[in-house]
C-alpha positions in Angstrom: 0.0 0.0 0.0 1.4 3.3 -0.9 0.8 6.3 1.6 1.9 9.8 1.1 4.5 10.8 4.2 5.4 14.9 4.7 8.1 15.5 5.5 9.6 19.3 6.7 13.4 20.8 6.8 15.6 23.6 7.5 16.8 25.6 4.8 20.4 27.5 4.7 19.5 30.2 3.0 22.5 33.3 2.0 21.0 36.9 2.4 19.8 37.1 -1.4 17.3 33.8 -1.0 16.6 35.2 2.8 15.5 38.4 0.7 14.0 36.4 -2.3 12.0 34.3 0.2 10.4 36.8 1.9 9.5 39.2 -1.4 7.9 35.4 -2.5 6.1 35.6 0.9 5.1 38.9 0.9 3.6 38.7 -2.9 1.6 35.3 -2.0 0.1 37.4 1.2 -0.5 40.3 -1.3 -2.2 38.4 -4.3 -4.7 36.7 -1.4 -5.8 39.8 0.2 -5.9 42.0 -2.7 -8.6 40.0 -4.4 -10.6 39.4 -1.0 -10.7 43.1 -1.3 -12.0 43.2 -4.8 -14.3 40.6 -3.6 -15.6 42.5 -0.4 -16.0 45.6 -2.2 -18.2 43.4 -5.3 -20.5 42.1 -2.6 -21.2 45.5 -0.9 -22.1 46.9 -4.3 -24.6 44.1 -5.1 -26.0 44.3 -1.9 -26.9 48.1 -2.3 -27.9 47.4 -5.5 -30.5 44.7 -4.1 -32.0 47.1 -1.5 -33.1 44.6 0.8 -33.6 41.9 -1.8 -31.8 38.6 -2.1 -28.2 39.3 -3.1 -27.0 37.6 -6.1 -23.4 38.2 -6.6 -20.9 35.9 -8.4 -17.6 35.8 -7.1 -15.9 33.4 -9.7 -13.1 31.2 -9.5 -9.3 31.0 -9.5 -9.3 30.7 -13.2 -10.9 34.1 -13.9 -9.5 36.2 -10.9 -6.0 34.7 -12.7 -6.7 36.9 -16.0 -7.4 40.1 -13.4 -4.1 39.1 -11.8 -1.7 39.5 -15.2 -3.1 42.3 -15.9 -2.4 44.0 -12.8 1.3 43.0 -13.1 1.6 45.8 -16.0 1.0 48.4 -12.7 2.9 46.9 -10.1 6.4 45.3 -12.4 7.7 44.4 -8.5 5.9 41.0 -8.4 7.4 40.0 -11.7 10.6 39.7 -9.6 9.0 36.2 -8.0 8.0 33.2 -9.2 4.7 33.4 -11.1 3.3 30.1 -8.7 3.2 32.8 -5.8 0.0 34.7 -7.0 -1.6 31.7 -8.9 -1.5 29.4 -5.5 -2.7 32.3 -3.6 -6.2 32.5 -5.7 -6.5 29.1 -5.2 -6.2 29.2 -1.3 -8.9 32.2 -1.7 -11.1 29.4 -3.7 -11.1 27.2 -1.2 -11.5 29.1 1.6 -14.4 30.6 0.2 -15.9 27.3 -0.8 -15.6 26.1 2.7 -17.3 29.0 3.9 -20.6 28.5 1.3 -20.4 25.1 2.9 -20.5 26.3 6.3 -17.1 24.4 7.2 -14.9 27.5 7.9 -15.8 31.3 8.8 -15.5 34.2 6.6 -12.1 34.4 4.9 -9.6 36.7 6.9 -7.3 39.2 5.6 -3.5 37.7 6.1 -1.2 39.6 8.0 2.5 40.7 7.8 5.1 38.1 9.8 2.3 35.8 10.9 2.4 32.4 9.0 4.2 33.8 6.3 4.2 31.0 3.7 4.0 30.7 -0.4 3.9 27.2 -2.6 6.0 26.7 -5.9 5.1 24.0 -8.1 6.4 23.0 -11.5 10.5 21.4 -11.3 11.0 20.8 -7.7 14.0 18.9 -6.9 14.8 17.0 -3.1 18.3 15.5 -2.9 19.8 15.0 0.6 21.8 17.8 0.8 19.8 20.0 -1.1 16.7 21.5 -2.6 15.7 23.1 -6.2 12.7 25.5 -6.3 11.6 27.9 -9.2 13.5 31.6 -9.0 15.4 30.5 -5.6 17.7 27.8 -7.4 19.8 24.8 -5.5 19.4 25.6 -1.6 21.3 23.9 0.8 19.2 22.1 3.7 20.3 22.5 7.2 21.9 19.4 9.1 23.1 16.2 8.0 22.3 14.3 4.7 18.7 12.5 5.0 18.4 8.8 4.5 14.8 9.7 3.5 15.6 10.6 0.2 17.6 8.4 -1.4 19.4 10.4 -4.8 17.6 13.4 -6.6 13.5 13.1 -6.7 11.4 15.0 -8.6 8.4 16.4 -6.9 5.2 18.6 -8.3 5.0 20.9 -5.3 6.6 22.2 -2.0 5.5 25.2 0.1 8.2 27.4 2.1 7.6 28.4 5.3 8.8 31.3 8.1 9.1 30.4 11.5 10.6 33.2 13.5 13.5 34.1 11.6 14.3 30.3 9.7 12.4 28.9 6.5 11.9 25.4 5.9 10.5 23.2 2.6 7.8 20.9 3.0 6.8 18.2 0.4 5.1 14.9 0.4 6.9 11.9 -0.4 5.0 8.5 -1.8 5.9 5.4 0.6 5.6 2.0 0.6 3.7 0.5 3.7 2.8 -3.0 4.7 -1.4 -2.8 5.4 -1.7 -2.6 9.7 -3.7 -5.6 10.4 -5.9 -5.0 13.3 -6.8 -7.6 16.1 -9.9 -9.8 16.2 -12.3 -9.7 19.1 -10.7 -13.9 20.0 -7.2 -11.8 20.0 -7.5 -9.7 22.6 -7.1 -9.9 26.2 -7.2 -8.0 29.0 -3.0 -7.4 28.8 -3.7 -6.3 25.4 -5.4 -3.2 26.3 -4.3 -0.1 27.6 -5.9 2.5 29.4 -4.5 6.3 29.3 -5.0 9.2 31.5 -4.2 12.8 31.0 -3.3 15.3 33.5 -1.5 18.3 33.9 1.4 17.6 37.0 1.9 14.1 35.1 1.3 14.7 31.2 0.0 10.6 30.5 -0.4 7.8 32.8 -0.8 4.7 31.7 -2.7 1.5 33.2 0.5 -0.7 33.6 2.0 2.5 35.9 4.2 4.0 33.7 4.2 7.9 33.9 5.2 10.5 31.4 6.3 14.2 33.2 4.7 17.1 31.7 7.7 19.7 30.7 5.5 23.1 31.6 7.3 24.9 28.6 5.3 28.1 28.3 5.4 28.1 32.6 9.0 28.0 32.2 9.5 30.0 29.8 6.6 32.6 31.3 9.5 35.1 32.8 11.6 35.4 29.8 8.5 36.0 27.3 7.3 38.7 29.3 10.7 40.4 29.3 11.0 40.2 25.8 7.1 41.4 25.8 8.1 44.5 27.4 10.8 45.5 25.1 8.4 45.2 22.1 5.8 47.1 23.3 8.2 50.2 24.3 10.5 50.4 20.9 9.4 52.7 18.3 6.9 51.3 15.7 8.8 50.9 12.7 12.4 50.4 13.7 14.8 48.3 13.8 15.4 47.9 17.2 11.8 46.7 17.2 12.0 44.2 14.4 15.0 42.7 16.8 13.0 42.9 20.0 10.3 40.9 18.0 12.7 38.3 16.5 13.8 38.1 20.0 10.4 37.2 21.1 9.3 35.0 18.4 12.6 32.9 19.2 11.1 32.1 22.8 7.6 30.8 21.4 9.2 28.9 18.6 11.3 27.1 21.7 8.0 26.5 23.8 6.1 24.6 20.4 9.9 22.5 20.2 9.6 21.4 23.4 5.7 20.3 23.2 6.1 18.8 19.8 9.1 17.1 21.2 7.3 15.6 24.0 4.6 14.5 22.1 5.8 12.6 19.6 8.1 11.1 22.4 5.2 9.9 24.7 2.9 8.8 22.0 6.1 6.7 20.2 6.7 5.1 23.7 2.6 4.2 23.8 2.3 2.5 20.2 5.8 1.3 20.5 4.5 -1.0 23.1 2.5 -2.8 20.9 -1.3 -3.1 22.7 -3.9 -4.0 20.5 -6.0 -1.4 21.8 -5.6 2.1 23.4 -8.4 3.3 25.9 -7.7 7.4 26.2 -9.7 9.7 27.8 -12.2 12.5 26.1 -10.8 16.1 27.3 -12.4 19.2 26.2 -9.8 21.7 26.7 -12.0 24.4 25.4 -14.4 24.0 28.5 -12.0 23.2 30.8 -10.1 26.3 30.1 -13.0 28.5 31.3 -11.5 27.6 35.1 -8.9 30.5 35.2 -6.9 28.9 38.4 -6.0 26.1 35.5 -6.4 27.6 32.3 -2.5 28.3 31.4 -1.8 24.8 32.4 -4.3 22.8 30.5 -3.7 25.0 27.3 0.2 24.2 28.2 -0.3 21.1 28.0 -1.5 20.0 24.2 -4.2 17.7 25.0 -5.7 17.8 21.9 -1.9 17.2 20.2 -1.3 14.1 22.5 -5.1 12.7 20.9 -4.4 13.7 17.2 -0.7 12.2 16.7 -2.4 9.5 18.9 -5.6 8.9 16.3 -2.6 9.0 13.3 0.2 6.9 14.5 -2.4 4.0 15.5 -3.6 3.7 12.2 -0.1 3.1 10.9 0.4 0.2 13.2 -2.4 -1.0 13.4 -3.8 -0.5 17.1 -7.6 0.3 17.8 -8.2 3.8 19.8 -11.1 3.9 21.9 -12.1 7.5 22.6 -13.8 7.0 26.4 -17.3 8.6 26.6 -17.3 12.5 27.3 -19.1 12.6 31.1 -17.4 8.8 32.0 -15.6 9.8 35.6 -13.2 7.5 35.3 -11.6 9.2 38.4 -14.3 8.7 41.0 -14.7 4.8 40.5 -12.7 2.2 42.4 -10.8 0.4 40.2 -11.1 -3.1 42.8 -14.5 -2.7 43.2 -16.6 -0.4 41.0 -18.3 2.0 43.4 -18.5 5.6 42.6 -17.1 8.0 45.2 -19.4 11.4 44.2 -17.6 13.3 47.0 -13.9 13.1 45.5 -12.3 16.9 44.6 -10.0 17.8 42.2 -7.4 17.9 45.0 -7.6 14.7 46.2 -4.7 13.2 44.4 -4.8 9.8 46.8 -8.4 8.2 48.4 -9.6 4.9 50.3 -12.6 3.7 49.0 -15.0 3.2 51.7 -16.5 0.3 49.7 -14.0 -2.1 50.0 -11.2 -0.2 51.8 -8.4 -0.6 48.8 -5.5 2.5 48.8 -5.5 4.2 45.4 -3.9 6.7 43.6 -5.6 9.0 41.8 -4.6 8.9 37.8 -3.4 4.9 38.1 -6.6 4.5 39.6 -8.5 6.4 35.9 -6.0 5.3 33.9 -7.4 1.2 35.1 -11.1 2.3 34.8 -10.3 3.3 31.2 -8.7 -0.1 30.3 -11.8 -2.0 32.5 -13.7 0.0 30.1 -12.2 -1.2 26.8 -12.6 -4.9 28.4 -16.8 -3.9 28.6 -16.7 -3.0 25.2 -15.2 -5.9 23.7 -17.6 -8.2 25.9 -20.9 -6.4 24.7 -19.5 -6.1 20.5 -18.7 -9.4 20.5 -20.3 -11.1 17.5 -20.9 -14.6 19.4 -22.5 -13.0 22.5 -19.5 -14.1 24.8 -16.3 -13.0 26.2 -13.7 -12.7 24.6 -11.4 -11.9 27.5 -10.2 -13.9 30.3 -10.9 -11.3 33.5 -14.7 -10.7 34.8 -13.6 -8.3 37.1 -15.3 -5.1 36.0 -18.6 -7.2 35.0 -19.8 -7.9 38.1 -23.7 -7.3 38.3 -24.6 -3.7 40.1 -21.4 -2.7 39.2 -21.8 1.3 39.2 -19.5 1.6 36.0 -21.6 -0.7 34.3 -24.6 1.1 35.0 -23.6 4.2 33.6 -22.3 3.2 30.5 -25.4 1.2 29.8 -27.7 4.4 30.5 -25.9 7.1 28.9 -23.9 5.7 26.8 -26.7 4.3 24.1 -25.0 6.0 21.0 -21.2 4.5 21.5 -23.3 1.3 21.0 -24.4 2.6 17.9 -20.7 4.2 16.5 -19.1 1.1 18.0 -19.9 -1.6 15.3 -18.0 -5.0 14.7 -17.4 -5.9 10.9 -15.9 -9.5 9.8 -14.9 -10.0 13.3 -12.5 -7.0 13.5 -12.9 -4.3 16.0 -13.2 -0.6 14.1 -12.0 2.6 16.6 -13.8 5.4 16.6 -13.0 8.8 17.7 
């Protein structure tokens, strides 16, 4: 099976591709918002024209706003100095945005601004070797750090798009690979040391049902002195200057470090989890939108990517094959006893260790969720079997009036109905 793999490096740019790269930039950012202005202006005219009618107004497509965009080079000769991909790709980012905003997927297209995501896409001859990359108007650049086993001679490619971060640019391309097809467990395949449950917190980033714990590095917390320092010195330079543009670099160096170190850390934790080899991954459903709106923990939930650990999680376990169960939303998989099943309703945020006063068993907090969460995944493939019987060797979360139980059969009616067994082979959902 052949997948397509993306792939991102470092350029080593001299100062005349530096300069090249950002006039590319800063004609792809021009081309976009120049027609969304033409556009704008188009609408507000129909729409007085209407007066208080139905406004028809045809905006057109790449194609056409292409022909407006040639002509307009004959005013402005500066953007014949960059490749002729800059403006084209640009309309057709406008396209699409707008067509995902008739289709109610995306809001209104935004003006793009100077410095933030600066970006443009060349297509035509674009040539990856190890040490080096060929785009349109920039010629052979060299690419930072050592040669690349991934690409293996001189490759031709149809398009790459060059980035700004900070103050360094980097190429990114996809590459067609080869991949053996993941074959997924049966339901007779799986036992109960097959499946493993996942917590996430904030002190301890993931923690696992085996025990296993994975720290959570607090970038932006430790970085929170520096970045307001450097915060302060751009809002009292002069507008315009270079001191400014320094103090800003400056500034943009410390946020770049903070997304390292949670990419990092990431990719790290969710390696060491599929790396493992379970045949099924229990994680818990954490809206960090909602539980942002607590200011005491705001800056730490936002700090710590939980909706990064679940996306590279959802990704890297369909390449080797594991199933991820997402755990229902309103599951508390922190108030049940893992021994015994009842549900402690008293149990606050800060009590990080508890005795259950059911059956008088010592447990800690996360270990004790990240358990539930693998207990759950063991329900699941009980009630989905296709024969009716179980298909793992514990009964030690089924026991009747288990709490746990209870819940999942009450409110959790439409898992049932996502959750769906096909030729024996259990599908994740998420």
């Amino acid at each position: 099976m052949e997948k397509m793999r993306s792939y991102r490096l470092e350029l080593k740019l001299n100062q005349s591709q530096r300069i090249l790269c950002a006039k590319s930039a800063g004609t792809s950012r021009f081309a976009y918002n120049w027609k969304l202005r033409n556009l704008i202006e188009k609408y507000e005219k129909a729409k007085t024209e209407a007066n208080g009618s139905k406004v028809k107004c045809n905006f057109g497509n790449a194609i056409a706003w292409h022909k407006d965009w040639v002509n307009l080079k004959a005013e402005l000769p500066w953007i014949r100095e960059t490749s002729k991909c800059c403006g084209q790709e640009s309309l057709r980012d406008l396209q699409i945005a707008f067509q995902r905003f008739f289709s109610k997927k995306s809001g209104y297209p935004k003006f793009k601004k100077r410095g933030q995501r600066d970006s443009f896409r060349l297509t035509g001859s674009v040539y990856i070797a190890p040490d080096y990359v060929q785009l349109p108007n920039l010629g052979k650049i060299k690419l930072k750090g050592k040669n690349y086993p991934i690409l293996e001679g001189k490759c031709l490619l149809s398009q790459a798009t060059v980035s700004r971060q900070c103050d360094r640019w980097y190429v990114s391309f996809l590459l067609p690979e080869t991949v053996e097809d993941p074959k997924f467990a049966t339901l007779n395949e799986i036992e109960e040391s097959n499946i493993l449950g996942v917590d996430l917190g904030i002190k301890e980033l993931v923690i696992t049902s085996e025990g296993e714990t994975f720290e959570n590095p607090k970038a932006y917390k430790k970085h929170l002195v520096k970045l307001k320092r450097y915060q302060r010195m751009v809002s009292r330079r002069v507008i315009g200057s270079n001191n400014k543009k320094k103090a800003i670099t400056k500034l943009s160096r410390v946020h770049k470090r903070v997304a390292d170190i949670r990419n990092d850390t990431v990719h790290k934790l969710t390696s060491s989890l599929v790396k493992a080899k379970p045949k099924i991954i229990v994680i818990e459903t954490l809206k960090p939108k909602n539980m942002s709106k607590n200011h005491k923990l705001a800056s730490a939930v936002l700090d710590s990517s939980f909706g990064k650990i679940k996306d590279t999680l959802k990704y890297k376990c369909s390449w080797t094959g594991i199933h991820l169960i997402m755990a229902p939303t309103f599951y508390a998989s922190s108030k049940y006893c893992s021994n015994c099943g009842h549900k402690h309703n008293e149990l606050k945020l800060s009590d990080r260790e508890w005795t259950c006063s059911s059956c008088g068993t010592h447990l800690d907090r996360d270990v004790n969720a990240a358990k539930n969460l693998q207990y759950l995944g063991l329900w699941m493939i009980d009630k989905h079997s296709p024969s009716g019987e179980s298909s793992v060797s514990s009964t030690q979360s089924y026991a009747c009036g288990d709490e746990r139980l209870q819940f999942l059969l009450e409110q959790c009616s439409s898992m049932k109905q996502e959750f769906k067994s096909q030729n024996n082979v259990l599908h994740s959902f998420a």
